[in-house]
N, C-alpha and C positions, 0 to 999 in steps of 0.2 A: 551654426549652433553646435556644442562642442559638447555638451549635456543634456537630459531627458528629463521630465520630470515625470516620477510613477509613484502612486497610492500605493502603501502598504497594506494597505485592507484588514485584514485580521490576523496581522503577525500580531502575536502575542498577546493575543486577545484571552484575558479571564472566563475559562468555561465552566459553569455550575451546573446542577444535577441535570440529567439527561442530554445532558450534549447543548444544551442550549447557552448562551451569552447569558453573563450576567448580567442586569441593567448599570450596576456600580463600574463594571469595568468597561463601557461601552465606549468609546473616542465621542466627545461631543463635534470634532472636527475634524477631516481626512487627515489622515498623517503622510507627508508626502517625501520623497526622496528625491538627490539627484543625482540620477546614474550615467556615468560615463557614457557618449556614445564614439562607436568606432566603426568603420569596417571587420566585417567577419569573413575568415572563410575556412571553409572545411576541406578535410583532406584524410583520405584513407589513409594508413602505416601498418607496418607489422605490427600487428595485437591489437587492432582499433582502428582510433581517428585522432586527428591532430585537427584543432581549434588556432586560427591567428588572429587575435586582435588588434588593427593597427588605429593608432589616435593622430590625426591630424595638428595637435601641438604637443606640446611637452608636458601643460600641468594638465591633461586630460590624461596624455597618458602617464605619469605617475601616482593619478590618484585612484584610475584602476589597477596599477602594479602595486599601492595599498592595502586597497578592498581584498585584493587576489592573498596579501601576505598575510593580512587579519583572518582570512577565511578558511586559509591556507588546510586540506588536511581534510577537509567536508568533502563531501558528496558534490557533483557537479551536477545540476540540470539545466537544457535551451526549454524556452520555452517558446513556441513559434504564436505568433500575433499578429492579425489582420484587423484592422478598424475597430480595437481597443478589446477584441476578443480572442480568448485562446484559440489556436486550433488544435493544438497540438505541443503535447510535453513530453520529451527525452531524458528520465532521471538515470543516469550513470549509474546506479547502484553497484550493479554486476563489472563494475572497474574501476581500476586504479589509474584515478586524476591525477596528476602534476602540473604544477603554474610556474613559466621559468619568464622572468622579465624580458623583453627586448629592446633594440633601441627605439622604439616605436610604439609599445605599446607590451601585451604579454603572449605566452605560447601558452597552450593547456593541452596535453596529452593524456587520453584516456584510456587505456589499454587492459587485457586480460590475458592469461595464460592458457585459461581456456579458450578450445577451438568454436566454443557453440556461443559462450557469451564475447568472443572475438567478433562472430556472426552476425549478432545483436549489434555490437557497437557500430561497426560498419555498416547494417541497414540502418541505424538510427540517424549517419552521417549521409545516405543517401538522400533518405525522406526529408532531412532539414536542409541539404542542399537545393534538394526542386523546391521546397517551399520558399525559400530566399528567393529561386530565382521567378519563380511565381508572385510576390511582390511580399510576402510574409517578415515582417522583423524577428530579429532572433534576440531573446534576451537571457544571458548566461548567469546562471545564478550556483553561488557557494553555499550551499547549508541556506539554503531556502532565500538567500539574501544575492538580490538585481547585484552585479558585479561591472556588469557593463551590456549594453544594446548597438544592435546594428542599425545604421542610417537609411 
């Protein structure tokens, strides 16, 4: 299986007074996506970490080298996931993401100039590397939107 199917939940959900949903904007029906799945793996570099995604055929991976070009320019975050629950989410804020195609699927480098948010990135890529190999899916997301998931 070469795609995932994930709820979007409350992207773009209508909030009215005090933080609460309004009933007019509420989804009468899950709104669902299909997100690319690939192998992931993570890799320290100078200034950060480097993300590989590779897609076992061609139209998986062109349609996450898509998602990646629409998105192109956000913010990157993994979101780590055990039996449909978070454990654990890494928002890139403090770096600068780049998504470069490969013949396989895409790159994503996340780097800083600073030595202290360099620090940050690189423990970010430690913590999500044991959680992969601890049995955790990682789901990479641009500007809040699933980009592609690990198998």
């Amino acid at each position: 299986m070469t795609a995932m199917m994930m709820e979007r939940g409350a992207m773009g959900m209508n909030m009215g007074m005090g933080g609460m949903a309004s009933g007019a904007a509420m989804p009468t029906t899950p709104q669902w996506m299909m997100v690319p799945r690939c192998t992931i793996t993570m890799e320290k570099c100078d200034g950060g970490m480097r993300m590989i995604c590779k897609c076992d055929d061609a139209t998986t991976a062109s349609m996450m080298q898509n998602l990646c070009t629409m998105m192109a320019g956000g913010m990157c975050s993994c979101c780590m996931m055990m039996n449909g629950m978070m454990m654990c989410c890494c928002n890139m804020a403090m770096a600068m993401c780049k998504c470069e195609p490969t013949a396989d699927g895409v790159m994503m480098t996340c780097t800083s100039g600073d030595p202290e948010c360099c620090k940050m990135i690189q423990a970010c890529c430690d913590c999500m590397t044991a959680m992969m190999k601890s049995g955790c899916v990682c789901c990479v997301c641009m500007n809040g939107m699933p980009v592609c998931c690990s198998c």
